[in-house]
C-alpha positions as CSV (number, residue, x, y, z in Angstrom):
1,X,-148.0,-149.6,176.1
2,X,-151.2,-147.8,175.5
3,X,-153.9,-148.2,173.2
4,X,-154.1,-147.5,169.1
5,X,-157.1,-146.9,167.2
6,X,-157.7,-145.8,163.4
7,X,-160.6,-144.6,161.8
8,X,-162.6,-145.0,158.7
9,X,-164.4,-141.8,158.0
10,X,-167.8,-140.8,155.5
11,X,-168.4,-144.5,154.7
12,X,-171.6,-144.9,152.4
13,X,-172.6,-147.2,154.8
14,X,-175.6,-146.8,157.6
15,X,-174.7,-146.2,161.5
16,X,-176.8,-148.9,161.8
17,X,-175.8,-151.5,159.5
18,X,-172.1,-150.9,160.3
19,X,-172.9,-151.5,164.3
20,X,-174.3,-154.7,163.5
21,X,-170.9,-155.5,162.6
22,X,-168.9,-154.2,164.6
23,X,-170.5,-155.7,167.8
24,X,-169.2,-159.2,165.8
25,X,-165.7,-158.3,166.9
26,X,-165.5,-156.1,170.6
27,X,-163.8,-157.5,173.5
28,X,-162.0,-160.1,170.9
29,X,-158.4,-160.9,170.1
30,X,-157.5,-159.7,166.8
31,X,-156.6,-162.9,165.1
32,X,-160.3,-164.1,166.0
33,X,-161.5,-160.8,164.9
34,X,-160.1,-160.8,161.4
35,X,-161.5,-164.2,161.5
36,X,-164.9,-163.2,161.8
37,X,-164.8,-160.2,159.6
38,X,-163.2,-162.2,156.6
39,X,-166.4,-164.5,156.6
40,X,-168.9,-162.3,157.8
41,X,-171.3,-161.9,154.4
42,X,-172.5,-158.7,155.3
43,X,-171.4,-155.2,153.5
44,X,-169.7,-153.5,156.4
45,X,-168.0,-156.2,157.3
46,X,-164.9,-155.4,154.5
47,X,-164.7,-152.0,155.8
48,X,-164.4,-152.5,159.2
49,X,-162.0,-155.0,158.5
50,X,-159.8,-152.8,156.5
51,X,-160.0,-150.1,159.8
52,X,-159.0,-153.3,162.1
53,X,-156.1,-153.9,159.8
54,X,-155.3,-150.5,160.1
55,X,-155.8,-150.5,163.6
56,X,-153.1,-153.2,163.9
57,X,-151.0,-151.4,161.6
58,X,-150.9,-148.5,163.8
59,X,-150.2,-150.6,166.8
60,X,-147.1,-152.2,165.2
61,X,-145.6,-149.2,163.9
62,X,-146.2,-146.7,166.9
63,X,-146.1,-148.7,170.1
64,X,-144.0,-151.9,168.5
65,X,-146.6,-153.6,169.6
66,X,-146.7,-157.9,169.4
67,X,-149.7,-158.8,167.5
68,X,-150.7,-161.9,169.2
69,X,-151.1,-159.9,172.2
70,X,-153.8,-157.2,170.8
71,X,-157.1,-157.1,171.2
72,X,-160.2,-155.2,170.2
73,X,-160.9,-152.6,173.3
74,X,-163.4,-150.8,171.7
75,X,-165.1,-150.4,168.7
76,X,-168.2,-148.1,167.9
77,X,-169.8,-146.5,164.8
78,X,-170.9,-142.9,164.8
79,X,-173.2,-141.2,162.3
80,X,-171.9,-139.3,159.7
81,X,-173.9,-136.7,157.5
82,X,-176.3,-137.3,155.6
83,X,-176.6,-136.4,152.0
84,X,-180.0,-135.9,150.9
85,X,-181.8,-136.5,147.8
86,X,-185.4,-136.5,145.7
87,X,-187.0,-138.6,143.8
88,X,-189.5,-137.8,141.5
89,X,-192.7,-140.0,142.1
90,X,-195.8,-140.3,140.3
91,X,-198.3,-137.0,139.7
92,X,-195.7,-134.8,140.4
93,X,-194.6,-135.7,143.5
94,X,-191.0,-136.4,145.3
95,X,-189.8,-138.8,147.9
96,X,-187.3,-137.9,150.0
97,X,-183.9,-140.3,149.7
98,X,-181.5,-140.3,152.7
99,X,-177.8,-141.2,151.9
100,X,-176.2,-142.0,154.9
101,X,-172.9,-141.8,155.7
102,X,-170.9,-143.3,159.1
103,X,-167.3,-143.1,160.9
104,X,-166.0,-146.5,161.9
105,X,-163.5,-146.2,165.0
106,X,-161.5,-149.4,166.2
107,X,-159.1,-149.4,169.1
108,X,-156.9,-152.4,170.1
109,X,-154.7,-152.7,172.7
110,X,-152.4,-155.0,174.6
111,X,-154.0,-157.4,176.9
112,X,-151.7,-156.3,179.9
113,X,-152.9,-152.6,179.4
114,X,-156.5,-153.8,180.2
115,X,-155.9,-154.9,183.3
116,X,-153.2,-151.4,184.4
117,X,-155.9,-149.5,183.2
């Protein structure tokens, strides 16, 4: 079997933010993992938990995989674009507002595949 990953795309999340996250759950099995993310207080933490349930999804339904075996391979958090904005200021000035976006990517695997690999 060979690894599956999913993606979470244009989150209104930061790059940054959402890394701080995601290093909570690499290299872990994915019953600990969903552990973390379910009482990890930060924002991100629901949406990468939605792409690790995906993720596991994926896994089950493409490579029939058995979830107990799965584990988090790799997990990063790319930049997406950024969208930006003004606001107006005092004397007629504008401050420039950045609204950044990200792409979460999780990809479990079996941990036999690990050790072919």
């Amino acid at each position: 079997m060979t690894e599956t990953r999913a993606t979470t795309r244009f989150v209104r999340l930061t790059a940054q933010k959402a890394r701080l996250v995601v290093d909570l759950i690499r290299g872990k099995r994915v019953e600990a993992a969903l552990s973390i993310l379910e009482y990890t207080p930060k924002r991100g933490a629901k949406t990468v938990l939605k792409t690790l349930r995906s993720a596991v999804a994926n896994a089950e339904t493409t490579q029939h995989a058995d979830v107990d075996t799965l584990y988090v391979k790799r997990a990063f958090v790319d930049e997406g674009p950024t969208a930006k904005r003004f606001l107006s200021r005092a004397h007629g000035r504008a401050t420039p507002v950045f609204k950044r976006t990200s792409h979460i990517t999780v990809i479990v695997a079996p941990r036999g595949a690990s050790e072919e690999a």
